[in-house]
C-alpha positions as CSV (number, residue, x, y, z in Angstrom):
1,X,-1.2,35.7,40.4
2,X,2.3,35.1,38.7
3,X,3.0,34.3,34.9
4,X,3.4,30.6,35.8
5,X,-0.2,30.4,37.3
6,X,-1.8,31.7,34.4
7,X,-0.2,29.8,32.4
8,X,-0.3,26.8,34.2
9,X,-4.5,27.6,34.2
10,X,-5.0,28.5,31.0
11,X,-3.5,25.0,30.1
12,X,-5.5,23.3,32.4
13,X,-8.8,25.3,31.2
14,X,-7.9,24.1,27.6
15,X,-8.0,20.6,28.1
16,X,-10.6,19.8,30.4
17,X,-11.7,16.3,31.2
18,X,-14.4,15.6,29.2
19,X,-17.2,13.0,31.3
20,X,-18.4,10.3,29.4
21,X,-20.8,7.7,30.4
22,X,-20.4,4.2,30.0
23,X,-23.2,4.2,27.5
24,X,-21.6,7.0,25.9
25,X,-18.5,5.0,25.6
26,X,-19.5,1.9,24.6
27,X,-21.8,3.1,21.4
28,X,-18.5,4.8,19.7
29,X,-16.8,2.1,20.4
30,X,-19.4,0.1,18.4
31,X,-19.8,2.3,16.1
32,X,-15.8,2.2,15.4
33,X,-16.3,-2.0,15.4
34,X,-19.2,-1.5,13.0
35,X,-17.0,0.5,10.7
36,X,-14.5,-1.9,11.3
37,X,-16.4,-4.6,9.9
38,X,-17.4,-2.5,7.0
39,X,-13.8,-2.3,5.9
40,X,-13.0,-5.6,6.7
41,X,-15.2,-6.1,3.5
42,X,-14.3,-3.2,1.8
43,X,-10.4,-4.7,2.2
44,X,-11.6,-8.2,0.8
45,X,-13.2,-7.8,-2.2
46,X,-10.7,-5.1,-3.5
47,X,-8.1,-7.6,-2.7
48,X,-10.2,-11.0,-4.1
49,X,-7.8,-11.2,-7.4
50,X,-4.2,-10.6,-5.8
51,X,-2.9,-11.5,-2.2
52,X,-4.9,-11.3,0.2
53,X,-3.7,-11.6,4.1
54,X,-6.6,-12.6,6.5
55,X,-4.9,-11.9,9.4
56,X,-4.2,-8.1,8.5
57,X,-7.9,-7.9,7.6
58,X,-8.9,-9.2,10.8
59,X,-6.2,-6.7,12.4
60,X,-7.7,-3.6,10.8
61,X,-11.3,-4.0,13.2
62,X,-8.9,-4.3,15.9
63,X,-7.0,-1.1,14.9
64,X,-10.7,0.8,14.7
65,X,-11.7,-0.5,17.9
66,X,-8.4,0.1,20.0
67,X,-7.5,3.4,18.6
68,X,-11.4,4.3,19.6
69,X,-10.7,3.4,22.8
70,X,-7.3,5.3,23.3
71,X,-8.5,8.6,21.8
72,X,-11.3,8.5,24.1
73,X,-9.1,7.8,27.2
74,X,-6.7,10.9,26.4
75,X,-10.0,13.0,26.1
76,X,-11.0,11.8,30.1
77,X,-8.0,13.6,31.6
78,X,-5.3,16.0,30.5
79,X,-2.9,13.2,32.9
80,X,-3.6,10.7,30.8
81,X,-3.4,11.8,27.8
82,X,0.4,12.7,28.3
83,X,1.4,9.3,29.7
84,X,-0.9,7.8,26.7
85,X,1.4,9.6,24.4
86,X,4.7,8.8,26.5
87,X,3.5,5.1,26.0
88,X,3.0,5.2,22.7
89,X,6.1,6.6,21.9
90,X,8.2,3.9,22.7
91,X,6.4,1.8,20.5
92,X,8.2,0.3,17.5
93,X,6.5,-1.0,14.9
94,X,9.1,-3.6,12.6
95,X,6.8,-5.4,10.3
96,X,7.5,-4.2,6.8
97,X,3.9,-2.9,4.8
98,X,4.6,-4.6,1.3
99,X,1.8,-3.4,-0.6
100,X,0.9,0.7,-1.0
101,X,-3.0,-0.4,-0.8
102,X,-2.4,-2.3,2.5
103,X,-0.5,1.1,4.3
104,X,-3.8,3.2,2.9
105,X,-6.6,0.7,4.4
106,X,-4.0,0.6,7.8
107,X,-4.2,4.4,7.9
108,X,-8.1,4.1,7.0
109,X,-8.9,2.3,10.0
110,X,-6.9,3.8,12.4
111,X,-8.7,7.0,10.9
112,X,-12.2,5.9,11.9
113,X,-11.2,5.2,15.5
114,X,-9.7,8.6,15.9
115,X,-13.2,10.0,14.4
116,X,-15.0,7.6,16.0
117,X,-13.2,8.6,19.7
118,X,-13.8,11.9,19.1
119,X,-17.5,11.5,18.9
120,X,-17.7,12.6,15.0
121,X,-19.6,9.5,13.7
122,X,-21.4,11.5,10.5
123,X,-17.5,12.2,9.3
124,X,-16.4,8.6,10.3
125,X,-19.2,7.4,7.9
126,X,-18.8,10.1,5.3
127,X,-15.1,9.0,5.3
128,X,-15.9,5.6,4.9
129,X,-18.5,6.3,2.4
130,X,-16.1,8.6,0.3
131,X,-12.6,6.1,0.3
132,X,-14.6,3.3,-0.6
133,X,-16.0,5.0,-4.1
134,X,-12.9,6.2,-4.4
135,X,-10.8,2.9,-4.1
136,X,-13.1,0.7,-6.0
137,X,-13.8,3.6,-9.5
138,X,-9.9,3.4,-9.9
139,X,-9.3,0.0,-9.0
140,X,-11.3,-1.2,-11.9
141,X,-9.5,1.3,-14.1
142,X,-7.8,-0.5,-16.8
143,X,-4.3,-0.8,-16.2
144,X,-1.3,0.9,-17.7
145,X,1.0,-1.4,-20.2
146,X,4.0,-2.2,-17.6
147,X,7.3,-2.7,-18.5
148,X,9.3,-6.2,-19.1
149,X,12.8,-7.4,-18.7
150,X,13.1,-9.1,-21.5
151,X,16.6,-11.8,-21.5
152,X,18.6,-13.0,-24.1
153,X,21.5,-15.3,-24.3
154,X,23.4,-15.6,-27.3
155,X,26.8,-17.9,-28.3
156,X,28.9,-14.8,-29.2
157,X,28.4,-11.1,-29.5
158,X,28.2,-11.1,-33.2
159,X,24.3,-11.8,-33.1
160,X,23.4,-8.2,-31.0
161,X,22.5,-6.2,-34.0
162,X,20.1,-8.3,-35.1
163,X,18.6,-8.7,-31.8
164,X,18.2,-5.1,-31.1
165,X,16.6,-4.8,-34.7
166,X,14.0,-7.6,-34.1
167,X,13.3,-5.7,-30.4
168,X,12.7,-2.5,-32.1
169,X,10.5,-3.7,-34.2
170,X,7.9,-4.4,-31.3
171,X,9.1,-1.5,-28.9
172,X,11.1,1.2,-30.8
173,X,11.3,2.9,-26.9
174,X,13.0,-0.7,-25.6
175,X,15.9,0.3,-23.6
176,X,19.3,-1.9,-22.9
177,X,19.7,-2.3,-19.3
178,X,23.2,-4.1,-19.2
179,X,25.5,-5.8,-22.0
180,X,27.3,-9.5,-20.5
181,X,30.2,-10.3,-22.6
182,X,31.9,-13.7,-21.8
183,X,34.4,-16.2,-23.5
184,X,31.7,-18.3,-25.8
185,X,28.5,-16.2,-24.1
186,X,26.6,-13.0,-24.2
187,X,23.7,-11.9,-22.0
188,X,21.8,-9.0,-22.9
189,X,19.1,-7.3,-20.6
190,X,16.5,-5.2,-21.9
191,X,13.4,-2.9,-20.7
192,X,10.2,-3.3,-23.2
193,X,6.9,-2.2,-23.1
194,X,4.4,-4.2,-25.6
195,X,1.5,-6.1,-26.0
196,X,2.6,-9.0,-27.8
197,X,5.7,-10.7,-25.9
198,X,5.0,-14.2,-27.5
199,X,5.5,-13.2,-31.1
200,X,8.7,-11.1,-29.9
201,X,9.8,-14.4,-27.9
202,X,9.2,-16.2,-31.0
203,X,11.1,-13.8,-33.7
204,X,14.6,-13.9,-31.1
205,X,14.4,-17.5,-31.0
206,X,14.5,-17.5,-34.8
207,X,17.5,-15.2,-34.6
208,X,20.9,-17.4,-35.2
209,X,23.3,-17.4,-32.5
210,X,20.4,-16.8,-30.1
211,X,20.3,-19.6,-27.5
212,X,17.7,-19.0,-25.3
213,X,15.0,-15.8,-24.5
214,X,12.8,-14.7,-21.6
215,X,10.7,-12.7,-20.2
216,X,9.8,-11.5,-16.7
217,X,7.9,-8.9,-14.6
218,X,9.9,-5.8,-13.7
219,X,7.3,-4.5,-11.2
220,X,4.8,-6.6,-11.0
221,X,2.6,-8.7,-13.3
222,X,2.7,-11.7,-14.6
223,X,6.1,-13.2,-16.5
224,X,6.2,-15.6,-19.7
């Protein structure tokens, strides 16, 4: 027997077609639905109080489900399995994840089908179990104090002392972010990080020279 046979046995010894029934079949692929479901929950209520897609909920039982299905048609034959990976490799995907927590729940249920497929339905549960205590202790952890822009147009440049005094004294960490000096007009740009942004809104519009003052979100949260 030459290299190439031995080689060419021990490869096929390794990945042997594994027989499933169609009974067999169809209670992981239930199980991978049920799962499925359970996240499709999970995926709501940790997303009741921010935005909230239905359609990507709905699309993660899918996920379970169809990625159930595929791992357990690689495992039926070693032939299979390489034109199910040539397939999928030509797949591109182009639709953007905006949120971190929707790319974690995406690879959560794409998880529980390959465990599911692979006929490991204590880990699939334990999984499930274990991300969900996980996700919903430190979602209710109170959040840190995130950063502002803060914005403030002036009539001249004169003013800019006194506005960086009155800033420091509610952040003395507030940082200038850029300086916009025009014939009649300044704009300055500043990074804070306080509690109260209505009495610091109220103490620049007292300032003279100061025409006009806002707030918004820098990542996130709500603007004033």
């Amino acid at each position: 027997m030459s290299i190439k046979d031995v080689i060419k046995d021990s490869f096929l010894n390794g990945f042997r077609n594994v027989d499933l029934t169609m009974r067999d079949a169809a209670v992981l692929l239930a199980a991978a639905a049920v799962l499925g479901i359970y996240l499709f929950f999970v995926y709501r209520f940790l997303t009741k109080d921010s935005f909230y897609s239905k359609s990507f909920n709905v699309s993660l039982i899918l996920m379970s489900v169809i990625t159930a299905a595929i791992i357990l048609a690689i495992q039926s034959s070693v032939v299979v399995s390489l034109g199910m990976v040539g397939a999928l490799s030509i797949v591109r995907f182009r639709t953007a994840v905006k949120e971190p927590m929707d790319l974690i729940f995406l690879f959560w249920s794409i998880s529980i089908g390959i465990i599911c497929g692979a006929g490991m339905l204590g880990l699939a549960v334990l999984l499930s179990l274990g991300a969900t205590v996980l996700a919903v202790v430190f979602y209710r952890l109170p959040e840190a104090r995130s950063s502002m822009l803060l914005s403030v147009n002036a009539e001249n440049n004169d003013c800019a002392d006194k506005v960086f005094e009155t800033v420091a004294g509610y952040d003395k960490h507030y940082r200038v972010k850029s300086r916009n000096l025009t014939r009649g007009n300044a704009d300055f740009l500043l990074e804070v990080r306080l509690k109260d942004y209505e009495g610091l809104l109220k103490a620049l519009g007292e300032v003279p020279g100061v025409v006009s003052v806002s707030v918004v979100a820098h990542r996130g949260g709500d603007a004033y």
